[in-house]
C-alpha angles and dihedrals in degrees: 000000000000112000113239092220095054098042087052092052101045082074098047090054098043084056100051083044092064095045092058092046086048089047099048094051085053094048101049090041083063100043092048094049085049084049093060099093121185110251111276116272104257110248133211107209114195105232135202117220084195114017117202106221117199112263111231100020126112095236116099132161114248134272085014119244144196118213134334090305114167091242088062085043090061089039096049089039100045086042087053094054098049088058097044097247114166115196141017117221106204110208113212134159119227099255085056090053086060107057125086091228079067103055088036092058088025081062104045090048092058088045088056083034094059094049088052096045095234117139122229138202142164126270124206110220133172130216101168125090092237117039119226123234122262132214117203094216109050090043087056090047095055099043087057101052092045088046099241085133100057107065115115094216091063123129099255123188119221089286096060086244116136123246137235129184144207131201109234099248089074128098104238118187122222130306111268117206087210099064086043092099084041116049136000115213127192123170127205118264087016118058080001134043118266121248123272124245136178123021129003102254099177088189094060094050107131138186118213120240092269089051097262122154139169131219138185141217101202138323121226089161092101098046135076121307085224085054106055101081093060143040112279144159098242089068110133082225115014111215101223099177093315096303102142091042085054090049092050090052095048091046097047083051079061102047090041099241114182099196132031124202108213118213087217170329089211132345103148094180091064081041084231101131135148105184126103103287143188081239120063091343114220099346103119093042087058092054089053098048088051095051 
């Protein structure tokens, strides 16, 4: 004989059961719909072949390395993969792009480049109080027969042509149509935005009509000599565990940029690094890898 009670109570259970099922289908439809996050923005990250890092100061890259060795190559390469870095920009004065130690280490680092799928390009800089002038076509000219313009690895625009870029204190001469299917220059603060200096103003964060955008890791340049090698409170932009990198991302999200400058991978000097560090470790990498 059936008991009342139970048999009462088989419905009331069949009932909730269905309700959960149902709930649960609801519930993971819509997690799985918050969980679908737009590809990270591509990112440009200036890069020192040979960083100078303030004497005196408590702040070191690490593990701690001397010169562009090809061990350090793999580590900032590999580094630069896990975090979805496109491309390296390899910033090199003039007198350096001369030298045969440069193409040596230049070609090796498009060779490690290549096998990590990270793009490379030159980057223009100055060191000198005053900037040469600069001419397009011989320095076409020059990047070609030394083969700087071969890798496959190299930073191409729409076209497939190889850039080159120039950082904005140099006297450029005028474009030339027949470099064009050689070489593509842009300049900073010209075909690029220039780059950024003083305080973080978040409202004032730009891209350029082609989507560009820099962002910053940090800014020492405004305090102290004596402080820029810690971690003081007179920073431009104080670093605090990659916060103010975390509010530019989200902000250029917001303003649909389609490609980020990075200052930088590691200038120590502008205290605007990326890289593992003795000072707050792989935080900001983290923060870039979570973009």
């Amino acid at each position: 004989m059936k008991n009342p009670r139970f048999c009462h109570i088989i419905p009331y259970y069949i009932c909730c059961c269905l309700l959960l099922a149902s709930g649960c289908i609801t519930v993971y439809q819509s997690n799985s719909a918050s969980q679908t996050l737009p590809a990270p923005l591509p990112i440009w990250a200036v890069y020192l072949p040979i960083p100078v890092i303030p004497p005196k100061g408590t702040i070191r890259p690490i593990p701690p390395h001397q010169g562009w060795t090809n061990l350090r190559m793999e580590r900032d390469l590999e580094r630069m993969a896990e975090v979805q870095i496109a491309a390296a920009l390899v910033a090199v004065t003039p007198i350096q792009l001369l030298t045969e130690e440069f193409h040596e280490r230049y070609r090796k680092f498009a060779e490690v480049a290549e096998r990590h799928s990270i793009q490379i390009a030159l980057l223009l800089v100055n060191t000198q109080k005053t900037a040469p002038s600069l001419e397009r076509k011989n320095i076409a000219q020059y990047l070609e027969n030394q083969g700087f313009l071969d890798f496959q690895c190299n930073l191409r625009n729409r076209d497939g042509v190889p850039l080159l870029l120039i950082a904005e204190e140099f006297a450029l001469d005028a474009p030339s149509p027949e470099l064009d299917q050689t070489i593509c220059f842009l300049q900073l603060g010209h075909e690029l935005p220039a780059l950024p200096s003083g305080p973080l103003d978040i409202s004032a964060m730009q891209p350029s009509p082609g989507g560009v955008l820099w962002i910053r890791a940090a800014d020492n340049t405004g305090c102290a000599p004596y402080n820029r090698a810690r971690p003081t409170d007179d920073w431009t932009i104080r670093r605090r565990n990659g916060a103010p990198l975390k509010r530019q991302l989200d902000q250029a999200r917001l303003l649909d940029a389609k490609v980020l400058l990075l200052d930088s991978w590691n200038d120590y000097s502008r205290g605007s690094f990326v890289e593992n560090n003795s000072l707050d470790q792989d935080a900001l990498l983290k923060i870039l890898k979570n973009r």
